[in-house]
N, C-alpha and C positions, 0 to 999 in steps of 0.2 A: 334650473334653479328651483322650478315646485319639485322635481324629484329629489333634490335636497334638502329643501322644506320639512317636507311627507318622510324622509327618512329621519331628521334631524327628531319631530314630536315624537314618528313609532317610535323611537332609540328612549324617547325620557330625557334628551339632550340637552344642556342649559346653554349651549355654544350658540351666541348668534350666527346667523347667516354669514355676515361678514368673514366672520373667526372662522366657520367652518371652510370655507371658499380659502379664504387664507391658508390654512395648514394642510390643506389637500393638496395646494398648489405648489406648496414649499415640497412636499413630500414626492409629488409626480417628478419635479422637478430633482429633485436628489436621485429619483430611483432612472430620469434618464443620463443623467452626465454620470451615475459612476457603469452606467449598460456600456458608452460607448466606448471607452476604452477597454472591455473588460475582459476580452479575446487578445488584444495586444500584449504582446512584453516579451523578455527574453529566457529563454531555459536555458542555465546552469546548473545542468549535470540533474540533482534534487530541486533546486532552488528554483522558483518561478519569480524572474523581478516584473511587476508590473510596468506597461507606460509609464513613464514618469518619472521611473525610480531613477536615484541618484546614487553613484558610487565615486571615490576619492579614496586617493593615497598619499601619504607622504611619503617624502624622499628629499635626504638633501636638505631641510629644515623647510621645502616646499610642499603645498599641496595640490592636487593634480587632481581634475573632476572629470566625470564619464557623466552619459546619460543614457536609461531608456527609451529608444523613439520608436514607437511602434513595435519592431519586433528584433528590431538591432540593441545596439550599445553601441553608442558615436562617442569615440575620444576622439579629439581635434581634426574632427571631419570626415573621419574614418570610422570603418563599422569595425569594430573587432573584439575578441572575446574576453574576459577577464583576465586571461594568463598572458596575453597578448598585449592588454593595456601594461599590464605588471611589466613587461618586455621593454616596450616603450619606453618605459619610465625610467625603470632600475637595470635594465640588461636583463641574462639571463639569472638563472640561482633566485630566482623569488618563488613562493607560496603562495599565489594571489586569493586561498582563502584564507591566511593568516594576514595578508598584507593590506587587501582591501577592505574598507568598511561602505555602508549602505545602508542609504535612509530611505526606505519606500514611502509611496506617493500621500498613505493616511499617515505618516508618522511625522513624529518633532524630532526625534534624536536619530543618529547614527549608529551603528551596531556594527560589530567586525562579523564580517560574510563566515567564518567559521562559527561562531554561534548561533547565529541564524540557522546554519545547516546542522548543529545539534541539534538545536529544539525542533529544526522539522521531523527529525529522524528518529527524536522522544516520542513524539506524538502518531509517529507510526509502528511503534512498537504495538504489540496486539498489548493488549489490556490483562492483568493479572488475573485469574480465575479463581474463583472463588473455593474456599474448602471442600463446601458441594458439590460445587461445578465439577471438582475434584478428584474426588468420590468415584461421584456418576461417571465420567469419563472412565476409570479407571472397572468398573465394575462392569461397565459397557465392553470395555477390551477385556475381561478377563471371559467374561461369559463368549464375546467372538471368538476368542481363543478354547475354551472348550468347547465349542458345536465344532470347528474345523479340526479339533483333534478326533471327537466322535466322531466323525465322519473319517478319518484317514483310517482307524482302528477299525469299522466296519469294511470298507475298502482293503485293508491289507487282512483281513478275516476271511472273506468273500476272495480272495487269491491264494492263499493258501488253502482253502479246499478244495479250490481245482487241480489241483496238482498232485492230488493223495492217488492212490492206484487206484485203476476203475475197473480191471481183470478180474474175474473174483474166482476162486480156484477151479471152478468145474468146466470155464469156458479156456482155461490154459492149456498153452499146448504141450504133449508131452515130454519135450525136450525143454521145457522150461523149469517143471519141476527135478528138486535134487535127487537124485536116487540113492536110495539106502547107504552104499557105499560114502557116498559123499554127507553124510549127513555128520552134522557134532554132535558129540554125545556131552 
């Protein structure tokens, strides 16, 4: 409490004691109940549902509810996976990311599972790059591309004149050179 005090005057604070003890309290308290759930819930495919989350379908002019417990999906007692629940419900021939929707544990409304997995899949799209960014990139690779050409031209210069004749006429032997007869005129 006095290191509360002591930090409240350093700060310039107008917050009584009370108030500050209070909001501190609300706030610990928020950052432990969303900690412990916060390793739980189930992956689909992209999709992470949290603890908690709730999925439903219709069928039939009925609606049919799933939950996340932990790190399952319980439809009617049973752990089983989105396309599985869809099975359940409608048979085979269903879509269960067209078919099912899904309200996670912060939210008020329901959302169909297929746009949910748009927007996660917008957002991991890399980020457009800028004209500069552009640019650079680009002048970046052009310049890579000419040192690795320099280099292969030096390389294929450096092999070619190994290969030129190293004999040089005084140390040839005599049946090497042509004789008169054979020579063009």
């Amino acid at each position: 409490m006095l290191e509360l005090c002591d930090f409240l005057k350093a700060r310039g604070s107008t917050l009584a004691l009370d108030e500050a003890l209070s909001c501190a309290l609300r706030q610990w308290m928020a950052v432990q109940s969303s900690d412990a759930g916060a390793d739980c819930g189930y992956q689909w495919k992209q999709l992470f549902l949290p603890s908690g989350s709730r999925l439903r379908m219709q069928y039939a002019g009925q609606w049919f509810y799933a939950e996340v417990e932990g790190d399952e999906l319980r439809f009617e007692g049973q752990s089983v996976s989105p396309r599985g629940m869809t099975q359940m419900i409608a048979g085979d021939g269903r879509n269960a990311w067209r078919d099912l929707w899904i309200r996670l544990p912060e939210e008020k409304n329901w959302s169909r599972a297929s746009l949910l997995r748009r927007e996660l899949l917008q957002r991991e799209q890399p980020r457009p790059v800028s004209p500069l960014e552009a640019v650079s990139a680009a002048a970046r690779s052009m310049s890579e591309a000419l040192a690795a050409s320099k280099v292969l031209l030096d390389y294929v210069s450096r092999q070619s004149e190994r290969f030129t004749e190293r004999r040089i006429s005084k140390h040839r032997r005599k049946d090497d050179t042509l004789s008169d007869d054979c020579r063009f005129d």
